[in-house]
N, C-alpha and C positions, 0 to 999 in steps of 0.2 A: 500335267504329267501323263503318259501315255500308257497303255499296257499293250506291253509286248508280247503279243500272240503268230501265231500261226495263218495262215489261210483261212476266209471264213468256210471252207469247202469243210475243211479237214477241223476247224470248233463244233461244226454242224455235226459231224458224222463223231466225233470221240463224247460231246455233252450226251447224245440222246442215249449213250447207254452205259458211259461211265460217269457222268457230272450228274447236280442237280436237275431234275426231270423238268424243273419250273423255268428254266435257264432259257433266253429267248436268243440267241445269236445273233436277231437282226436290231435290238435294242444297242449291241453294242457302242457306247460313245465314243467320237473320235476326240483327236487333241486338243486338251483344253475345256472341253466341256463336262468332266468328271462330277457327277454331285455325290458330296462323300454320304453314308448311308449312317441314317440316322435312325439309333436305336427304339427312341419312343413312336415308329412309325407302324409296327408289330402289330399285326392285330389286336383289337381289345379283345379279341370272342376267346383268342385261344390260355389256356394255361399251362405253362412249362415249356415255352414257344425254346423251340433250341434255336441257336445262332445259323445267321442264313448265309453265305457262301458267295449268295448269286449277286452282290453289287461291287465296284470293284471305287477302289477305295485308293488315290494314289500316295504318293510317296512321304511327301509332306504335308498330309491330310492332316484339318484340325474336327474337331467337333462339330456341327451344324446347330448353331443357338435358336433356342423358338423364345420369342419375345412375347408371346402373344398372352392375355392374361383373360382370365375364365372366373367369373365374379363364382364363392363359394357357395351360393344359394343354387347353382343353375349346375354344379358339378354333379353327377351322376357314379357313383360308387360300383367300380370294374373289379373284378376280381386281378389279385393281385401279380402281376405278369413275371415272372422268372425263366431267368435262362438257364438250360442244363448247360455248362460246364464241364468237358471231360475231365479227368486229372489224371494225366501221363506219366506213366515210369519210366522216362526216357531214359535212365542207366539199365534198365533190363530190354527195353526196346533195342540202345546199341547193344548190346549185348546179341540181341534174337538178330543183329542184322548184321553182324562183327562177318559172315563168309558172304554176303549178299551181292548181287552185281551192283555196280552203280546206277543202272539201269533200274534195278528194282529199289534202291535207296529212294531214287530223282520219284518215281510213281507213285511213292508210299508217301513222299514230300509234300505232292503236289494232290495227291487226293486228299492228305488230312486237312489243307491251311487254304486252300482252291488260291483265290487269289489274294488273300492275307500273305504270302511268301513273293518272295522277287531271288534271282540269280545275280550274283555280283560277279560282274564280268570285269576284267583286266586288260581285255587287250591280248593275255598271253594265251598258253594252252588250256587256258580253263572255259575255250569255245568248246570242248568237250562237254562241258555243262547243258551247254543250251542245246547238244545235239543229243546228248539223253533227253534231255526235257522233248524235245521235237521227234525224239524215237515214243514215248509215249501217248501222244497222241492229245495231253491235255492241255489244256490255253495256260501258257507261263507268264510269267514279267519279268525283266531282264532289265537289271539297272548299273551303272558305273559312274567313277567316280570323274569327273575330268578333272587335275589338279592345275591347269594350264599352264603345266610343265612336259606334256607328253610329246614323243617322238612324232613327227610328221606319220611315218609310218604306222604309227597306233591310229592314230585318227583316221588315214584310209581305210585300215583295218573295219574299226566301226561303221562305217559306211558301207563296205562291204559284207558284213554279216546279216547288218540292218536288210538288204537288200537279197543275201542268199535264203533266211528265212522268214522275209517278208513280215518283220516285227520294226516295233520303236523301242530303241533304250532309252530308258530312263534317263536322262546324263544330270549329276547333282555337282553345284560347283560353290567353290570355297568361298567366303561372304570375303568383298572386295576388298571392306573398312581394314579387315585383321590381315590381308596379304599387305595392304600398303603403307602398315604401319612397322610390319616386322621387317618388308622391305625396305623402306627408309630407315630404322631405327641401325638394320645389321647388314643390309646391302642384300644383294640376289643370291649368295653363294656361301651364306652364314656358316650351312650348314658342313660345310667341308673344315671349318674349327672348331664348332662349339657342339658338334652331333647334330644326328638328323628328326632326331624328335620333333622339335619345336617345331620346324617346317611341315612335318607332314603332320602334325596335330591342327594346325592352321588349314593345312589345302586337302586332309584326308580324314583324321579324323572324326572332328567336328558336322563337314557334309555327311561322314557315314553317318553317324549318331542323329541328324535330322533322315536321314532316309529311312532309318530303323524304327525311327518313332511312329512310322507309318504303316509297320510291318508288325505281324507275329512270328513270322519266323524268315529265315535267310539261308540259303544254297552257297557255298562255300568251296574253291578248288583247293584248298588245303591236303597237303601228303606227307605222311610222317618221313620220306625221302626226302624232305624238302629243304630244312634247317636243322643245324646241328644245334639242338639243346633246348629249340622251344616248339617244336610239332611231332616231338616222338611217338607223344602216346595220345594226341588228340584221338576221341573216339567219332564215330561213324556220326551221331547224332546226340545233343547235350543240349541244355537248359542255355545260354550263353550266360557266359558272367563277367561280364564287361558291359555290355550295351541293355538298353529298356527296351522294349517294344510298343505296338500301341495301346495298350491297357495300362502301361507304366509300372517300376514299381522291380523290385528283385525277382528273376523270374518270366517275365513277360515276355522274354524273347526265345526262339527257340532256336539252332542252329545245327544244322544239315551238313556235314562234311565227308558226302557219297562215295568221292574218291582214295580217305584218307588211307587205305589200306595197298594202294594201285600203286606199282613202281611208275616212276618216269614213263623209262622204257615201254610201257605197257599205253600210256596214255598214247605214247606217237603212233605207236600198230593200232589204234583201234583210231583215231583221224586221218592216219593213210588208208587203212579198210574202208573209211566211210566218204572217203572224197571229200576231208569239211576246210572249208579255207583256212590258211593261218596267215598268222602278222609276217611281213616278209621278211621282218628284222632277225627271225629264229635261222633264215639260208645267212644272216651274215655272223654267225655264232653268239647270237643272244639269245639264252633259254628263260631266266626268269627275267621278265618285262615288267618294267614300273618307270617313276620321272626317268628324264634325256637325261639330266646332271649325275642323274645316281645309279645311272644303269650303264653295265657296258659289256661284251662279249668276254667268257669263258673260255681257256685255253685248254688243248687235251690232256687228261690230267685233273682238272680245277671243278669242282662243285662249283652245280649248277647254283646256289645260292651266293659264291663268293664274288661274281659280278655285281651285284647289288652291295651299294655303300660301302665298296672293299678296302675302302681307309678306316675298318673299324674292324673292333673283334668279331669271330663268330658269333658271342652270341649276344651281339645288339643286332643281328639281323631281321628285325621286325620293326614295321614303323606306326604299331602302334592299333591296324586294326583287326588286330588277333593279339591282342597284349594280355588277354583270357591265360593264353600259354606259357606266360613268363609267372612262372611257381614261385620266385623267391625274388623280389625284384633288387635285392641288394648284389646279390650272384647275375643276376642277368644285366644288369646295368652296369657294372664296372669288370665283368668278367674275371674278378679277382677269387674267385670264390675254387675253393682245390677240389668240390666237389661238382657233378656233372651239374650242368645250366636247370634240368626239371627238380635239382634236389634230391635227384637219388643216387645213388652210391657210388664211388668214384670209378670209371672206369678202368679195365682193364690195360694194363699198358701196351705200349704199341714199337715198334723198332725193334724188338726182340729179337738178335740174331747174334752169334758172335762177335760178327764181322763190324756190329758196331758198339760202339765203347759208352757206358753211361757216365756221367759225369754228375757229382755231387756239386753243390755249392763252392765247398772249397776248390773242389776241383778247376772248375771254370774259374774261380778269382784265380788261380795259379797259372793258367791257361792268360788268361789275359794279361800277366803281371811278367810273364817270360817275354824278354826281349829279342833273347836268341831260343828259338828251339830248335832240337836237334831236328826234328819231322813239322813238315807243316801239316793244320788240321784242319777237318772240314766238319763243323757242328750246325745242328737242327735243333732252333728253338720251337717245344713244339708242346702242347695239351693233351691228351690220351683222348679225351670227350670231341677235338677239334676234329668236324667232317673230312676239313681240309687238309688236317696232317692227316688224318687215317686215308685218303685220297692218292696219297703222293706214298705212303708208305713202300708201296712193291716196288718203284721205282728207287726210290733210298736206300733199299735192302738192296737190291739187286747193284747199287753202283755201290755199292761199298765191297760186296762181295767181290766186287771188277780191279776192286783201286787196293785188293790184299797183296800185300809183298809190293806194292808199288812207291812207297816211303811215304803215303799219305795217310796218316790217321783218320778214320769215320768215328763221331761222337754225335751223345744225345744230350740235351740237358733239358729238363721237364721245366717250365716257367709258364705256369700259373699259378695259383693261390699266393702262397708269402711269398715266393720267387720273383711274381712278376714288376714290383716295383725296382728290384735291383735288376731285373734284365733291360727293363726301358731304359733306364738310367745309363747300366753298365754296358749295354750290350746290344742295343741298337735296336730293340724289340718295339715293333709296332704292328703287328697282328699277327696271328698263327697261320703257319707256320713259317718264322724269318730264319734263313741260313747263313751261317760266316764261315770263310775262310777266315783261317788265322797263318799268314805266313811264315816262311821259316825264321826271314832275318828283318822281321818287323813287329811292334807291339801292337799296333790300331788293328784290327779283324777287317775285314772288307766283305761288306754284306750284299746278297747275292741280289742284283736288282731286278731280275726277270720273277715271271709267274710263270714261266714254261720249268715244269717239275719233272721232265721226262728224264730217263736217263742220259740219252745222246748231248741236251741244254746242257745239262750238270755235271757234265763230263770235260764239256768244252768248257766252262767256267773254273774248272778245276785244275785245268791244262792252261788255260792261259795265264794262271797266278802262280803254279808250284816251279 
């Protein structure tokens, strides 16, 4: 396993007066040749010897066994060696660091864990990561997942970052045995029936949770912008509670998430400021990047998360390694739940205008059960908590507003919590937010099959049925 640093120019000039003073630059090992650093090698002379910094330890590092046996008569009695141990208050830490730059997050990262921490790079914008790390001057490690499902273009990607900052990723891959048995048992494409868990528990999880065991802590592009219901309130830096680390055990891991306060937008102006490469796939309208089968370009209009696994609800949009974030796994896993995905208090509703009509339960059964109606309608099944309806909402307001006095009805009807078993059923509902026509002189609704939510789409859609 490699560590992915910088220049030896630029290790040389940041160790001698921000790193360990003991740190030799030109010891560094290359590929392959890591010997993981073994604790009983301490001096005997010292006592209270604290934890040292300076050997670097790679990813799936195990212990270093000494075999060797020391007959009791010939032992010689050391005073007793102990490590100081800091103990961190990392919820008043996020706290001190809640208005911080990412910059000064990524510094504060990397000076406390030296090379105990690695950056979990994607492929996507979260090459912003490594170019904080590379703005402050310290040796980082930079590791990803490959699930050997990724786009051609991710993969050029990594080659070229590899080579713009003159580091090695880490790359950790899924064990062969459990892809080729899930692939035999469910075929390549399971996961478009049965959820995408299982798959990426196989090719994602599992490799992170070995990369982690090698680690103390972890660099994260996580943005509470990012998923509707499970990254709102992620804080800047947390204890993880999902993964071990290398000490093992609840706890042991620490987890760095610099950007978590940084809109999107915000992230693009500071990569275009700094000339950093991106994956080429974001010029063909892909913003969040993961597997080819589960990923796919964003229309305007569309949350940047609803490209990813868009044949499910919003809030299974996680695949598990940041499953930390899912508060209530009964609510987040079948999305049935009336209150918001983190379990806190149901949002505020959304559609709010005259111009569109709310619809009760019975309502819509009646709606549906008219054969002839006098005015055709146009309803949004939609969640108040859902990114995606709150996304399309000015657009919806604004064409209902358009379509007043026009004989077309504008209607809302809320389907999640109890609702949403009768809307799948009744109503055609298979993720937030689905839209029906219901015609004048027809009973079946006709559901809107585009993801273009702009006004002009849903105008034309409205005009070709009424």
């Amino acid at each position: 396993m490699a560590l992915a640093v910088t220049s030896s120019n630029a290790i040389t000039g940041s160790f001698s007066s921000r790193s360990n003073p003991s740190y030799e630059p030109s010891k560094v090992l290359q590929l392959g040749n890591f010997q993981p650093l073994d604790r009983r090698d301490l001096s005997s002379t010292g006592v209270n010897v604290s934890r040292r910094r300076g050997k670097v330890r790679p990813l799936h590092a195990e212990p270093k066994k000494n075999n060797s046996m020391v007959p009791a008569a010939a032992t010689i009695v050391a005073p007793e060696v102990v490590e100081k141990v800091e103990v961190e208050d990392y919820e008043r830490l996020a706290k001190d660091l809640e208005n911080a730059s990412p910059l000064e997050v990524i510094d504060k990262a990397l000076e406390k864990f030296g090379n105990d921490i690695g950056i979990a790079f994607s492929g996507a914008e979260d090459v912003a990561l490594i170019e904080y790390a590379h703005l402050t001057g310290r040796p980082y490690r930079v590791f990803s997942l490959d699930t050997g499902r990724l786009n051609p273009e991710t993969y050029k990607f990594f080659d070229t970052v590899e080579k713009h900052y003159g580091i090695r990723i880490e790359y950790m891959f899924p064990d062969a045995i459990e892809v080729q048995a899930l692939v035999r048992s469910k075929g390549l494409f399971s996961f478009y029936e049965d959820g995408h868990q299982e798959c990426c528990r196989v090719r994602k999880v599992r490799p992170l949770r070995r990369a982690l065991k090698g680690l103390r802590a972890w660099i994260t592009g996580q943005r509470k912008d990012q998923s509707p219901g499970t990254r709102s309130e992620i804080p800047v830096v947390q204890v993880d509670p999902s993964f071990e680390g290398l000490d093992g055990g609840a706890g042991s891991l620490v987890k760095w998430n610099p950007v978590a306060n940084v809109e999107g937008t915000d992230i693009w102006n500071f990569l275009r400021a700094m000339n950093v490469p991106v994956n080429t796939l974001h010029a063909q309208g892909y913003i969040s990047i993961g597997c080819e089968p589960c990923t796919r370009p964003v229309l305007p209009g569309q949350h940047e998360r609803e490209g990813r696994w868009w044949w499910e609800d919003a809030t299974a949009k996680e695949c598990g390694l940041h499953k930390g974030n899912m508060k209530d796994e009964n609510v987040n896993g079948t999305g049935n739940g009336a209150v918001h995905a983190n379990g806190s208090a149901t949002e505020a509703d959304i559609f709010t205008t005259q111009s569109v009509v709310t619809l009760s339960r019975p309502g819509i059964e009646n709606l549906v059960k008219m054969e002839e109606r006098k005015e055709p309608w146009l309803v949004v099944l939609y969640a108040p908590w859902c990114r995606f309806c709150q996304a399309m909402e000015g657009s919806y307001v604004e064409l209902a507003a358009k379509l007043e006095g026009s004989g077309v009805k504008v209607g809302k009807f809320r389907a999640d919590g109890d609702q949403k078993s009768f809307a799948q059923q009744e109503l055609q509902l298979g993720s937030f937010p689905t839209i029906l026509f219901f015609p004048k002189h027809s009973s079946r609704p006709i559901k809107y099959p585009s993801e273009k939510r702009d006004v002009d789409s849903l105008m034309a859609f409205v005009n070709a049925l009424r």
